[in-house]
C-alpha positions in Angstrom: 4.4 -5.2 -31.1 4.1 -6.7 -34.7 7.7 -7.4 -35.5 7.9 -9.2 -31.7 4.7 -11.2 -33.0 5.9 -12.6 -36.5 9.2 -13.3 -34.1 7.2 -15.7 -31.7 4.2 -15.8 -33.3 4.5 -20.1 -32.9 4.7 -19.5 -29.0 2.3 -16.5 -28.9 -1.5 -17.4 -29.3 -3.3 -13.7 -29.3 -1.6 -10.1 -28.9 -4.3 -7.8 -27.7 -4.5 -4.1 -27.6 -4.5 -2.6 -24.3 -8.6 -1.2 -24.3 -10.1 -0.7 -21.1 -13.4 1.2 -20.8 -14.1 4.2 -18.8 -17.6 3.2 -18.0 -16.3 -0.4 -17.1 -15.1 1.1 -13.7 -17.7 1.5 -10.7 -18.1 4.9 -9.5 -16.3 4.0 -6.3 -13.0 3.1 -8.6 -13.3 6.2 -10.4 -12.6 8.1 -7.0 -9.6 5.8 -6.4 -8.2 6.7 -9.4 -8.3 10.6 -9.3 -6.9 13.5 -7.3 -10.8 14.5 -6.8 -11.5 16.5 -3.5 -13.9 15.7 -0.8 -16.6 17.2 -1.3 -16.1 16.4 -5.5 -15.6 13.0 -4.3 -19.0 13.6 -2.6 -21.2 14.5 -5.8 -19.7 11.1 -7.2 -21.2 9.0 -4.5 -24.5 10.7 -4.2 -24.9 9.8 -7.3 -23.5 5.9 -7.0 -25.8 5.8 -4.1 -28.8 6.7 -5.3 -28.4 3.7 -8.1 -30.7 5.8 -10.6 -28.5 4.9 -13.1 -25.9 3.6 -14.8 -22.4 4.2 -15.0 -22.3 5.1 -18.9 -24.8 7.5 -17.8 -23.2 9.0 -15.2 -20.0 10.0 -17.7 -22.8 10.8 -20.0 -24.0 13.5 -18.4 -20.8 14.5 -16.9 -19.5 15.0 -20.4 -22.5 17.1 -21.5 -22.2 20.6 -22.4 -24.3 23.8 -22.2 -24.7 26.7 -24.5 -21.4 27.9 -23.1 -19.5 24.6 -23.2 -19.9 24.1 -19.5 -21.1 21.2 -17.2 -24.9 21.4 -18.1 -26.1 21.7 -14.4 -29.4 21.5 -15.6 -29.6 17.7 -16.2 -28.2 17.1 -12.9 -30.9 18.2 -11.5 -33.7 16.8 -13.6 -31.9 13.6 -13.3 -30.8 13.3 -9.8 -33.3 15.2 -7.9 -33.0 17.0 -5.1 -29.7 16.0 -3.7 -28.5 18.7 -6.1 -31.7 21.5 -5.7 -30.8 25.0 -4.7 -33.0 26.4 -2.0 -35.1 27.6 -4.6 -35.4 24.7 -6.3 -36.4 22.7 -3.0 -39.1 25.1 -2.8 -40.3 24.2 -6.4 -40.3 20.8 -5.8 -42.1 21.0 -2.9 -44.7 22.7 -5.1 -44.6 20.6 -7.6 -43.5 22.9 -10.1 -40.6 21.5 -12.8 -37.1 22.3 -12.5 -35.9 24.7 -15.4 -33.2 27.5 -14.4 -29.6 27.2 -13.1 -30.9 29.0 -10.1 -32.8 26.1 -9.4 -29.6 23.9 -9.0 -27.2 24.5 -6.2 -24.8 27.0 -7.5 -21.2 25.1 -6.4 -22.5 22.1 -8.6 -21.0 23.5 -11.6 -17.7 24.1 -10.1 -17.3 20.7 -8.9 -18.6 19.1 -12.0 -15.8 21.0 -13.9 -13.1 19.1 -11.7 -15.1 15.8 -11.9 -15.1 16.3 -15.8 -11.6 17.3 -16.0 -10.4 14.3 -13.6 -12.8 12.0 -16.5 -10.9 13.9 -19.1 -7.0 12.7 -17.8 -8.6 9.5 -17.3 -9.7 9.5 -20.7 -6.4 10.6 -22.3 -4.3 7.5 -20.5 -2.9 5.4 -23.8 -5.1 2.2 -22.8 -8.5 4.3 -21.9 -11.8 4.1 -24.3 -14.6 5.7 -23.9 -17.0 3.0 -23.7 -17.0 -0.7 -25.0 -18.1 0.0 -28.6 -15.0 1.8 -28.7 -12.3 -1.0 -27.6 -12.3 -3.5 -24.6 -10.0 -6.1 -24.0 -10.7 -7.0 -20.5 -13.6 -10.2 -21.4 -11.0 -11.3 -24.0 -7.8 -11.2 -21.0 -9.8 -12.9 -18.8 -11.0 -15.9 -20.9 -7.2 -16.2 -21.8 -6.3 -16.3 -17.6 -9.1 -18.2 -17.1 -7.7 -21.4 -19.5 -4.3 -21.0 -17.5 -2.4 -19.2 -20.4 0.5 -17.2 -19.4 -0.4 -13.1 -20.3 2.2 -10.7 -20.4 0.9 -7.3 -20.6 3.5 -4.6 -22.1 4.0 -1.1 -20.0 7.2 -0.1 -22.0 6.1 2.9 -23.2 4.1 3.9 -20.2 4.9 6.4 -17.7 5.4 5.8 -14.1 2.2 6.8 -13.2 0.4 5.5 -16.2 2.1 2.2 -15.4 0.5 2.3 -11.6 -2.6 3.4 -13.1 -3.2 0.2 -15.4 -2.0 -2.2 -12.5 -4.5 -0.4 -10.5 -7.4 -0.7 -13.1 -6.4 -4.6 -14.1 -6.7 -5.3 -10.3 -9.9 -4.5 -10.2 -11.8 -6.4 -13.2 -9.6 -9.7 -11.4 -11.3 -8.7 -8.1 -14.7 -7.8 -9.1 -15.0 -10.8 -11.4 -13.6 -13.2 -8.5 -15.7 -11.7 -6.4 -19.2 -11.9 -8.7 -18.5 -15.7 -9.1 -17.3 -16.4 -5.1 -21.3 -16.2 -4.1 -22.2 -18.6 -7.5 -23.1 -22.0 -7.3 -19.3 -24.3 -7.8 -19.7 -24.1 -11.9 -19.6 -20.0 -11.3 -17.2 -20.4 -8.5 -14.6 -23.5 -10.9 -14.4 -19.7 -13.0 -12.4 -17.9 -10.8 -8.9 -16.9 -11.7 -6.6 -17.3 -8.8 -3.9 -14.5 -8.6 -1.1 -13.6 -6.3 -0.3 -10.1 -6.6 3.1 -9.1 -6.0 4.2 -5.6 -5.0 7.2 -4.4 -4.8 8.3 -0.8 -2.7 4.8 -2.3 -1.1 5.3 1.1 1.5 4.1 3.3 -1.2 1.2 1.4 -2.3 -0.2 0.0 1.9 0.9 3.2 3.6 -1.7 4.4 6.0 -2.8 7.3 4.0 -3.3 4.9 1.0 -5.3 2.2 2.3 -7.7 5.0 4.7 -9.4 4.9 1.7 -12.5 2.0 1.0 -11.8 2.4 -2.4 -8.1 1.2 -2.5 -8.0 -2.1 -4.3 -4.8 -3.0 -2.4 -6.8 -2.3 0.7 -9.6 -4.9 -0.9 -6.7 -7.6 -1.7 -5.2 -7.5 1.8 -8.1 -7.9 3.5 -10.8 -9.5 1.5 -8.6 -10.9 -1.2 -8.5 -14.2 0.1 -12.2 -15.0 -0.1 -12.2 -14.2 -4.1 -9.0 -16.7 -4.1 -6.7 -13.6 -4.5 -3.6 -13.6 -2.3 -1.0 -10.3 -2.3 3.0 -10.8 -1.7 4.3 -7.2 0.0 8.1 -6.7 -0.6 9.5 -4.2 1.5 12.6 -2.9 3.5 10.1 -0.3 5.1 7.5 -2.3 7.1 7.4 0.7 9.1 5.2 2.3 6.7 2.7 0.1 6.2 -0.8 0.1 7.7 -0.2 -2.0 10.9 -3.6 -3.7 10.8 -3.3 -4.1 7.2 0.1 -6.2 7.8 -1.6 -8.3 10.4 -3.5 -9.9 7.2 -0.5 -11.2 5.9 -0.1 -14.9 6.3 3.5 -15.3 6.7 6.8 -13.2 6.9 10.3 -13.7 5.5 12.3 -11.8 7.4 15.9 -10.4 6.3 17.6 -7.7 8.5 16.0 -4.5 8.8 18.2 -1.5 9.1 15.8 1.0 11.3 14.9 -0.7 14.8 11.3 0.9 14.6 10.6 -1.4 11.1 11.1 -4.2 13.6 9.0 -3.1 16.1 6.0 -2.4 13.5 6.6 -6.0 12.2 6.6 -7.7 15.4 3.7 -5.5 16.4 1.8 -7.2 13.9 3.2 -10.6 13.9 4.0 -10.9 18.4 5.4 -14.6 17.5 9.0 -12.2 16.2 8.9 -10.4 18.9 11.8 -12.6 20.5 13.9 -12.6 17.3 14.8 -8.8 17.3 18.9 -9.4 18.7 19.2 -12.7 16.6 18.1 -11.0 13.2 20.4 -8.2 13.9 23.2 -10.5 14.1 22.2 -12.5 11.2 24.9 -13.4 8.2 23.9 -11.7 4.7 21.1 -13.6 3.1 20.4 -15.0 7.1 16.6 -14.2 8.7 13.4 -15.8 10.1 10.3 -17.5 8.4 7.3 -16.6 10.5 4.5 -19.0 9.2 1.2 -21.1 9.9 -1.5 -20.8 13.0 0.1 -20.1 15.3 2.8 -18.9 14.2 5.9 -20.9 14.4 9.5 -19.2 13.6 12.6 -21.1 11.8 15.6 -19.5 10.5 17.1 -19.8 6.9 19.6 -19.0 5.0 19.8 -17.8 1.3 21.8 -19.8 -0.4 24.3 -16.9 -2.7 21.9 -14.0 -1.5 22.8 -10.9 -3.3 25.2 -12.4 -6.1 25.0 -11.4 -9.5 24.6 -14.2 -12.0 28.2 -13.6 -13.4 29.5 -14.2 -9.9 26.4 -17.2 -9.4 28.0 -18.7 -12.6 31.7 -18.3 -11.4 30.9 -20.2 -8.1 29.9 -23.3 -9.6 32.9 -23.0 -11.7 
């Protein structure tokens, strides 16, 4: 905010408004983002698929209008081809005669396009959405800042909940698809990558099964391809239970504090055997008491947390 700037303005170097692109997300992210349904998921990734064209394209044309202010069908099928052709309209091709009616283009097209548009549309209407580049982008600008080590604090205040999911969600993906460009470069393109640990908190509601069944999930991406684009995830959790189990065999290491439901234990140490042993002595552990699991193979040592679960009042009044 302005006031905060002129405030710190000696210790701030840039304040940036939050601009992301719509186009600036792959098709594939787009689904990850939206509540689309199968088979509207499905007309997205024809289309991604077929690489005919490019993603401003794509929200081009989805944004286009008939006479009647609906999806115009009709440049779906000139521009896509036949994946979108109604019986009738195979039959023309076949004979080489041009596409030209509505009846030519499957008839449930328009239907789905309406959702696709509409899910574009809530996209669209999130506070840090543009419509394209020419209309705001701050992503090149936050990741030359990341890139020179500087420390960037980015502002959801004002968000909602789920708006505030949604911009972690989108910010995750520019760091992982411009890790992952450079990781194939030569070392000057590689010496360009931005390491990141990502740390998630309530981790069962972002790794769940459901969540990460998807190919699109960028949490799915991190946790198990993160690593080779030098991005690492931290997973905090009193639930282990309800994370993917194959998902939390990726992790590296576990810090272990008590758990209160037996069956988080057993999903741990499903996915980490070496805690398998540990089950009674973690029960029994003091507050702020559990295990480190660590290395290849694992090796286990216990610790304790030195004032775990003190306020700072009651921190400061110890030393006292």
């Amino acid at each position: 905010y302005p006031d905060d700037y002129q405030e710190h303005k000696d210790q701030v170097r840039d304040v940036l408004r939050t601009q992301i692109p719509l186009d600036s997300l792959s098709l594939s992210v787009f689904c990850d983002l939206t509540d689309l349904s199968e088979a509207q998921k499905n007309v997205v990734r024809l289309v991604e698929d077929s690489e005919r064209i490019s993603v401003h394209q794509f929200f081009t044309d989805l944004f286009a209008k008939d006479e009647y202010g609906m999806p115009d069908t009709l440049i779906w099928g000139k521009r896509y081809g036949s994946m979108f052709y109604s019986s009738k309209g195979r039959t023309k091709a076949r004979g080489r005669k041009e596409i030209t009616e509505e009846e030519d283009i499957d008839q449930n097209l328009r239907d789905r396009l309406g959702f696709i548009r509409r899910a574009a549309q809530r996209l669209m209407n999130m506070p840090f959405t543009t419509r394209n580049a020419q209309a705001g982008n701050c992503i090149p600008k936050l990741l030359d800042y990341l890139r020179e080590g500087c420390t960037v604090i980015v502002d959801k205040q004002r968000l909602e909940d789920h708006q505030r999911e949604l911009l972690t969600v989108v910010l995750l993906y520019h760091l992982f698809r411009h890790n992952q460009q450079l990781a194939s470069g030569n070392k000057d393109q590689r010496d360009q990558m931005i390491p990141v640990v990502v740390t998630v908190e309530e981790a069962q509601y972002l790794l769940s099964k459901d969540k990460v069944a998807d190919p699109d999930s960028i949490f799915a991406k991190i946790a198990f391809t993160g690593r080779s684009y030098q991005i690492g995830l931290l997973a905090i959790t009193q639930r282990p239970q309800a994370i993917q189990k194959e998902l939390l065999g990726q992790f590296d290491g576990f810090l272990v504090l008590p758990l209160e439901h037996a069956n988080d234990f057993r999903h741990l140490a499903e996915a980490c055997p070496a805690l398998s042993g540990y089950r009674n002595d973690l029960a029994s552990a003091p507050i702020g008491g559990g295990f480190l699991a660590y290395g290849t193979p694992k090796q286990i040592v216990s610790l304790q947390i030195e004032n775990y679960g003190m306020g700072k009042d009651d921190h400061s009044s110890t030393q006292h």
